[in-house]
BAGU-229606 format. One line per 5 residues: their letters; for each residue y, z, x of C-alpha. Coordinates in pm, whole numbers, always signed. Each point is the difference from the previous one (the first is absolute). Example, Ala and Ser with C-alpha at 12.3 -4.5 7.8 and 13.67 -1.06 7.14 Angstrom:
! residues 2
AS) -450 +780 +1230 ~ +344 -66 +137;
//
This chain:
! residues 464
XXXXX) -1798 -84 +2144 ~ -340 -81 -171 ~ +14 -10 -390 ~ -234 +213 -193 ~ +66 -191 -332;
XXXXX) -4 -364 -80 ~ +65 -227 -297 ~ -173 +72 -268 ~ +2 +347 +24 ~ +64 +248 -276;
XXXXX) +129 +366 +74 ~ +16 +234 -277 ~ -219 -249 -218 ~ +370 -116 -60 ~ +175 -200 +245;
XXXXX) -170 -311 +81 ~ +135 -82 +398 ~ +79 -424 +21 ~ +170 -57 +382 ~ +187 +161 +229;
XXXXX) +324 -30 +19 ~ +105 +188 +349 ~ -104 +281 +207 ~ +208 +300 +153 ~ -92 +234 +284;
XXXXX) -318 +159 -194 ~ -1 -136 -329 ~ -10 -411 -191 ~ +143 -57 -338 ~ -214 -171 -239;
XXXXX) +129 -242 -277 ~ -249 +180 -274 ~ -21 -31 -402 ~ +13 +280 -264 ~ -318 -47 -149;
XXXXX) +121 +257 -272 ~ +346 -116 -96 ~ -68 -387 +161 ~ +316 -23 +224 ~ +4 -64 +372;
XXXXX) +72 +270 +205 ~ +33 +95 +398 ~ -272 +238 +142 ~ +38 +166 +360 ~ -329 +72 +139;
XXXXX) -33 +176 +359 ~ -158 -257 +254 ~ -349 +116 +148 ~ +69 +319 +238 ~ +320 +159 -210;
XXXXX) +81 +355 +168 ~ -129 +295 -205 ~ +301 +118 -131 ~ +90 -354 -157 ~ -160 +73 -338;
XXXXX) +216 +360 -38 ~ +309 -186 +139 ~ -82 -325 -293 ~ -29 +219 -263 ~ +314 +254 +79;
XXXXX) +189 -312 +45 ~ -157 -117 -380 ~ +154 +297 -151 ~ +255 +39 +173 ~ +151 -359 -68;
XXXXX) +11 +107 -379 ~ +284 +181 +67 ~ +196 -298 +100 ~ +143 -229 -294 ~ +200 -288 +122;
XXXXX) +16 -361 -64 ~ -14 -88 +371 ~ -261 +262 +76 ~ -348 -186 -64 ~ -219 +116 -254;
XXXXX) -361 +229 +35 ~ -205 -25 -281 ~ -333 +220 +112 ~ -104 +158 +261 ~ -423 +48 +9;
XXXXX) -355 +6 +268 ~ -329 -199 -42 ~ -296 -5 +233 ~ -14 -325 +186 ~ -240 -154 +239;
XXXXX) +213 -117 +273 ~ -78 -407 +30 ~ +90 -36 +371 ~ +49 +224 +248 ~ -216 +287 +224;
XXXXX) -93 +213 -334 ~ -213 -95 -284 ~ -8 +285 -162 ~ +162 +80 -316 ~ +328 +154 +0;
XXXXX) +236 +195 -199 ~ +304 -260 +20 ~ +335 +24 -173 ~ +219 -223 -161 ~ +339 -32 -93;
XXXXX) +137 -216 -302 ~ +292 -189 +2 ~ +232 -272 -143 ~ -41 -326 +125 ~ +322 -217 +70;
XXXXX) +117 -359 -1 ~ +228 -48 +319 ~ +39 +50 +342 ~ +77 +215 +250 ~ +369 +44 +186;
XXXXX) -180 -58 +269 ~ -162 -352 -111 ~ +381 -81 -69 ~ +196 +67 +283 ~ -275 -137 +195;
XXXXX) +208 -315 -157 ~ +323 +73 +111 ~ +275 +233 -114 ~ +93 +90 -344 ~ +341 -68 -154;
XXXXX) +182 +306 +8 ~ +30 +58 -384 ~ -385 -49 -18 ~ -15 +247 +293 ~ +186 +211 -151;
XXXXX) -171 +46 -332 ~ -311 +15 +168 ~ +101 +284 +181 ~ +173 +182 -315 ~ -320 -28 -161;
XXXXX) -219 +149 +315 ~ +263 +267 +26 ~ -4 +76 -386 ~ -401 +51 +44 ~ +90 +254 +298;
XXXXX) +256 +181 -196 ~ -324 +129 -246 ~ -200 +30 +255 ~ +261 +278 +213 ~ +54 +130 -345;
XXXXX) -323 +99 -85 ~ -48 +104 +362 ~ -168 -232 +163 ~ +66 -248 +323 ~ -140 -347 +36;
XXXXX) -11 +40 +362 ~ -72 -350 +82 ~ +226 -261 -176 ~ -7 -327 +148 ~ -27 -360 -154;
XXXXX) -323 +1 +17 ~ -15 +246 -291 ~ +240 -104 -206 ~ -135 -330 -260 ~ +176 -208 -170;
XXXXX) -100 -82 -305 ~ +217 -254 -303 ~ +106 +338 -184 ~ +87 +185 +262 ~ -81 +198 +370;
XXXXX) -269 +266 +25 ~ -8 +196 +281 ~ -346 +65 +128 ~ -236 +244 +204 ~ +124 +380 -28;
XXXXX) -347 +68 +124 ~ +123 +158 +355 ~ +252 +250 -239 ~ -374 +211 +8 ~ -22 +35 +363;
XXXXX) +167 +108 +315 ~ +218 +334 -31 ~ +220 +166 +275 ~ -105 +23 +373 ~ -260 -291 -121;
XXXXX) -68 -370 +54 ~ +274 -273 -87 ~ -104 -214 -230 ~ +178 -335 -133 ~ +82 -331 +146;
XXXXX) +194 +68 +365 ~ +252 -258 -74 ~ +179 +165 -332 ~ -80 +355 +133 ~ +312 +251 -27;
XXXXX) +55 +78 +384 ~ -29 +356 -121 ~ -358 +25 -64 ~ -70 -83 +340 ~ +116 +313 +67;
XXXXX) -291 +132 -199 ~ +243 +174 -291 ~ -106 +36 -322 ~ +38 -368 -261 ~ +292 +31 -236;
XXXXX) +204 -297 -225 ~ +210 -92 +240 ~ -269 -105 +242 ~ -71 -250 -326 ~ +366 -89 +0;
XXXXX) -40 -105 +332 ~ -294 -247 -25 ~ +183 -126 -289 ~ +298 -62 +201 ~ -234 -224 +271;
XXXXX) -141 -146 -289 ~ +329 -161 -118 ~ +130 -97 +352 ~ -295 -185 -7 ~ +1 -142 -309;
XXXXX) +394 -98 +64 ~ -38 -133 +306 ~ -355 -126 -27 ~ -37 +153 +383 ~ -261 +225 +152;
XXXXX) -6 +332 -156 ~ +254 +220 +211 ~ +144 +369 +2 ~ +425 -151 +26 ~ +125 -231 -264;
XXXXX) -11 -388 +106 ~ +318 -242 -6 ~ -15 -3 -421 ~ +51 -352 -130 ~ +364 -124 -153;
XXXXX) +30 +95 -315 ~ -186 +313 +5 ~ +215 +286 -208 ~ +189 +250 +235 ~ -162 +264 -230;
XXXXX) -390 -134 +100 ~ +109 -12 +342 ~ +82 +365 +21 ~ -295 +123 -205 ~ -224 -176 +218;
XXXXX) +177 +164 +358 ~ +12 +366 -185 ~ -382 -78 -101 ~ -78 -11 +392 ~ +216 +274 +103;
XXXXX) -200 +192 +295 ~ +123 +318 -195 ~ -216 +83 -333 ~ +284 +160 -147 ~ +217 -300 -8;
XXXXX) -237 -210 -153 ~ +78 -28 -339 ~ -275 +83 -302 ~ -206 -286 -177 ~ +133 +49 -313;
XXXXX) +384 -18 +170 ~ -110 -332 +195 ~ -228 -139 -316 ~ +383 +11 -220 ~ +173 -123 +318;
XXXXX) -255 -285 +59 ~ -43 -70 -435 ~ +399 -18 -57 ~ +25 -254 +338 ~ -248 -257 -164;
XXXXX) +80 +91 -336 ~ -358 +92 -72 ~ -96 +284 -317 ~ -162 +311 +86 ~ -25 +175 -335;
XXXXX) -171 +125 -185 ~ -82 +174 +300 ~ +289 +170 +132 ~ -7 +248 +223 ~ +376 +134 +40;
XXXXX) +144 -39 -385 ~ +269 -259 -44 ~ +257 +330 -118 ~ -139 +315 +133 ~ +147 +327 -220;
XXXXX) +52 +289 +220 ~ -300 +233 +55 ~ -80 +380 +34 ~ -149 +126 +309 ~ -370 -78 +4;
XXXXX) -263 +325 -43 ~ -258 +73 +234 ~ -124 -228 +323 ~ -21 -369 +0 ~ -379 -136 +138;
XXXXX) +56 -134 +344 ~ -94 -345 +82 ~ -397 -26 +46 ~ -244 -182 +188 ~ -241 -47 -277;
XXXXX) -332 +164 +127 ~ +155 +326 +27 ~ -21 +254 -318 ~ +268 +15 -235 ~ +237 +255 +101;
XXXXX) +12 +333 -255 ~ +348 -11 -45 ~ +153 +38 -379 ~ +115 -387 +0 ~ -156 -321 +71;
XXXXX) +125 -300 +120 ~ +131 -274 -260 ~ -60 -410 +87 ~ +169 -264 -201 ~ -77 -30 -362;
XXXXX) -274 -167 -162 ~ +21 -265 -239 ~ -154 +37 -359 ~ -350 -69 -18 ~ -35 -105 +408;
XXXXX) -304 +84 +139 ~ +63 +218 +335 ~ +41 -187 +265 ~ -85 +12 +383 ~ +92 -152 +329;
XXXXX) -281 -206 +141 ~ -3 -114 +374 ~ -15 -236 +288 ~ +81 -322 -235 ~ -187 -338 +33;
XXXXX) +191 -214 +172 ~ -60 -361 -219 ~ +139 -97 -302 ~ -131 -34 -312 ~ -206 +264 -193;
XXXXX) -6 +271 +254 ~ -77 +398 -54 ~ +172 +268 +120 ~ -171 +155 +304 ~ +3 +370 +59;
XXXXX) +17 -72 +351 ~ -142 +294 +229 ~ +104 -34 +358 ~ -237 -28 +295 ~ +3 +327 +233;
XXXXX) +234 -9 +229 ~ +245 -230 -135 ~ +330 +119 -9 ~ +245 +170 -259 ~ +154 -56 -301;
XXXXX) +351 +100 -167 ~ +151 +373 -75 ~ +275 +167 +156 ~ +91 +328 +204 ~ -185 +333 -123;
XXXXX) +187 +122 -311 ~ -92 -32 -370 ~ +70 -274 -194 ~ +309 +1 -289 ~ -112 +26 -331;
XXXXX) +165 -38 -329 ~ +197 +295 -152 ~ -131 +175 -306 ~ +196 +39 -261 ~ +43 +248 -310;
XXXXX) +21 -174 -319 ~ +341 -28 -186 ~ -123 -114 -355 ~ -263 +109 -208 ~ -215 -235 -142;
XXXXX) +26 -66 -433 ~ -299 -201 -3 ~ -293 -100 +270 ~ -353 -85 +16 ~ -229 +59 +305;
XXXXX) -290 -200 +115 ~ -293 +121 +200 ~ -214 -203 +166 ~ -305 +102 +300 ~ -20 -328 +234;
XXXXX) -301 +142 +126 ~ -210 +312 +133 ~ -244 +137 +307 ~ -189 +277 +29 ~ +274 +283 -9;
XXXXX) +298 -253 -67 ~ +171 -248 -205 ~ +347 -177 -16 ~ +212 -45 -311 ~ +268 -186 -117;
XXXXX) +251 +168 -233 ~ +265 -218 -192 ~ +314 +112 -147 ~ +186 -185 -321 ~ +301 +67 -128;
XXXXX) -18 -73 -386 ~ +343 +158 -34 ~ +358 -197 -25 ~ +178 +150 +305 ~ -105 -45 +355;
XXXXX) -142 +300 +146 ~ +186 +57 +327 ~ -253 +263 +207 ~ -361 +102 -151 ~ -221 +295 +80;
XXXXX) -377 -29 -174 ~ -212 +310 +1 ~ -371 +5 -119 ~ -298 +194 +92 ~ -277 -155 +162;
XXXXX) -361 +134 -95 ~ -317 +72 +128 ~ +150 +132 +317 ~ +179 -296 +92 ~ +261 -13 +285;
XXXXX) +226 -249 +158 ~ -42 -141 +311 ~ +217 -254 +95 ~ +315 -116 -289 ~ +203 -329 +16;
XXXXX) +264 -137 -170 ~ +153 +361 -50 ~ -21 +373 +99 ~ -231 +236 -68 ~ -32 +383 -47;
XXXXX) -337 +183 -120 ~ -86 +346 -90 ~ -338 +55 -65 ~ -76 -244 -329 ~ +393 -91 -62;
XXXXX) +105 -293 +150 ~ +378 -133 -21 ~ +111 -326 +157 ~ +361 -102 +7 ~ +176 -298 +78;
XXXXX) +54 -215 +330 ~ +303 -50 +101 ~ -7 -396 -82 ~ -193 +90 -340 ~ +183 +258 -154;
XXXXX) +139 -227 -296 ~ -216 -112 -298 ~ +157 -260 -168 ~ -41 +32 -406 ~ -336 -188 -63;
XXXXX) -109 +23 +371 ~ -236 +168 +180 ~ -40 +109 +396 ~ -366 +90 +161 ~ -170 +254 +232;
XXXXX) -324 +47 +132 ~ -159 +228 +164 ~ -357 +64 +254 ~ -142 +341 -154 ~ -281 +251 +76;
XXXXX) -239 +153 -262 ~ -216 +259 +0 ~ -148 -92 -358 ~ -44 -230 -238 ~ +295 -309 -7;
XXXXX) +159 +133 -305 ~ +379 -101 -102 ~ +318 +166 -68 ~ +57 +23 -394 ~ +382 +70 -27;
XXXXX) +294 -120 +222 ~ +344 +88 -45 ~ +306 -195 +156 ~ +281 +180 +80 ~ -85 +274 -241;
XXXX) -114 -210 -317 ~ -327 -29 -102 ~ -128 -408 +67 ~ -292 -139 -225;
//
């Protein structure tokens, strides 16, 4: 498609657009500089043409990304629209055109490697740990990739990022398949609902291929010698036909990790020791497609933790295929191309809440707003234990002003009535350590002005 910027551009008087670095379906990603904080950055921009609904789906995808914290998740860091005069193309008149903001990476794509030959099987391994890890916060918040493939995962010299989450917004049940046909769960061509294990199961093609260094294919390949007997059977359960076989992301990321003796943490989503848990209260949020409204139920859905002071981070898409300095491309997939991962039509599993079982002698709680819109805002909320004994299971209530409400919770569950707002733990969060902290964040509605809560208490006791 035609491109309606070129270098030398600047969009929000900010980012200051330097080359392309590859195109998807409807959109190009721009290397770009922050003219503000003088770093380089990535910048999608839709090509010349975009469908109308691309600007709603960009910027639900912006916020929605926030929600997901993960060190192989790639990073958003804004989200905005500037008129443009389109440089090539049918149109010359000025537009309304939006942008998305993103980390750029060093590295390549999986794709760019294989295209080399296979990997060995360690390497394969912890590649696939890592992409499975990423998933695992992804199903946790409630959300499915829907079109994992080596093309969007990169490689990069600290580590894999999995790209493109940008088809999570589209396609619900009964409509099109979206996705790459190759890694599609044979499921969805039945025109069910996407679930995890339709994720699991691209994953699954993903490291046949990446073992074997074959075509991508739907039954596991003649595995090299050597391979474990343990990656072997991952890999076949991974492509069972049956959804309810295949095993969960965060099951095949430990499976996968303890194989190529790879390190997870501190992002763990099952806890090394897990203590033995009440029933949980109220409904958990099924798994969403991401341009559907949050559900009203009394609980939201919890994704992997956050690290201290991490920025939220985002999946971008359809990944340049060179190495070197290459930005993660939200990659939006041309009409009629064909689906992408989630299994049969039932909700996806969600982390048990738990009631705490110590009260906490000492805390402190930070409060941070990562940014607002008309009629919304997302927060950040960090917990620190400034007492000498862990605390094992926490419960923070506050109010929110200014008729705030919560949207959309991760990294813990959620109950409001009216102002009052108490979060407990996650099931893989529940323990403070003495001296550590854990985070949630939150999307939120407003009706006023973007006041703050004044007084939190954790499990009972008052936190400065």
């Amino acid at each position: 498609m035609p491109e309606i910027v070129a270098p030398g551009d600047r969009l929000g008087e900010r980012y200051l657009l330097e080359a392309p670095l590859g195109a998807g379906g409807m959109a190009t990603v721009w290397r770009a500089t922050d003219l503000v904080l003088d770093r380089a950055v990535a910048v999608k921009v839709p090509a010349d043409g975009w469908p109308d609904d691309l600007a709603r789906r960009l910027r639900q995808e912006a916020k929605a990304a926030a929600g997901l914290a993960h060190p192989s998740i790639t990073g958003v860091y804004d989200y905005g629209e500037d008129e443009v005069t389109p440089r090539t193309g049918r149109s010359a008149r000025r537009r309304r055109v939006p942008y998305v903001v993103m980390e750029l990476l060093d590295g390549e794509t999986l794709a760019a490697r294989l295209a080399r030959g296979p990997m060995p099987w360690r390497e394969a391994a912890a590649t696939g740990a890592r992409i499975a890890d990423a998933l695992a916060a992804a199903h946790a918040a409630g959300i499915v990739h829907r079109d994992i493939k080596p093309a969007n995962v990169f490689l990069t010299p600290v580590g894999v990022k999995v790209l493109d989450f940008g088809i999570a917004f589209t396609g619900t049940s009964g409509g099109p398949v979206l996705g790459t046909p190759a890694y599609v769960a044979p499921e969805l061509l039945t025109g069910v609902r996407p679930t995890p294990a339709a994720d699991v199961f691209s994953l699954g093609v993903v490291l046949n291929q990446a073992l074997t260094g074959g075509a991508p294919a739907p039954v596991l390949g003649a595995p090299p010698d050597g391979v474990p007997a343990e990656v072997v059977e991952l890999c076949r359960r991974c492509l069972d036909e049956d959804p309810e076989a295949r095993p969960e992301a965060s099951e095949a990321a430990r499976v996968l990790a303890d194989a190529a003796g790879v390190q997870l943490a501190p992002f763990p989503h099952v806890p090394p020791e897990p203590a033995p848990e009440p029933e949980p209260e109220g409904e958990h949020q099924p798994t969403r497609v991401l341009d559907e409204p949050p559900p009203d139920a009394p609980h939201a859905a919890e994704p992997a933790a956050r690290p201290p002071g991490r920025k939220p981070l985002v999946i971008a898409g359809a990944a340049v295929g060179a190495a070197g300095l290459a930005a993660l491309l939200i990659g939006l997939t041309t009409p009629g191309s064909s689906g992408s991962p989630d299994a049969a039509d039932r909700p996806s599993p969600s982390p048990s809440r738990t009631a705490p079982t110590a009260a906490a002698t000492a805390c402190s709680v930070a409060y941070r707003i990562d940014g607002t819109w008309p009629q919304g805002f997302q927060a950040t909320v960090r917990i620190t234990n400034l007492g000498t004994a862990a605390i094992d299971g926490w419960r923070l209530a506050f109010d929110l002003p200014d008729g705030q409400s919560i949207t959309q919770l991760w990294n813990g569950g959620q109950q409001q009535d009216g102002a009052s707002v108490t979060v407990t733990a996650a099931g893989w969060n529940r323990s403070i350590s003495p001296h550590g902290t854990v985070e949630f964040g939150f999307l939120g509605k407003r009706d006023g002005d973007g006041g703050r809560p004044s007084r939190f208490t954790l499990n009972g006791e008052e936190c400065r």
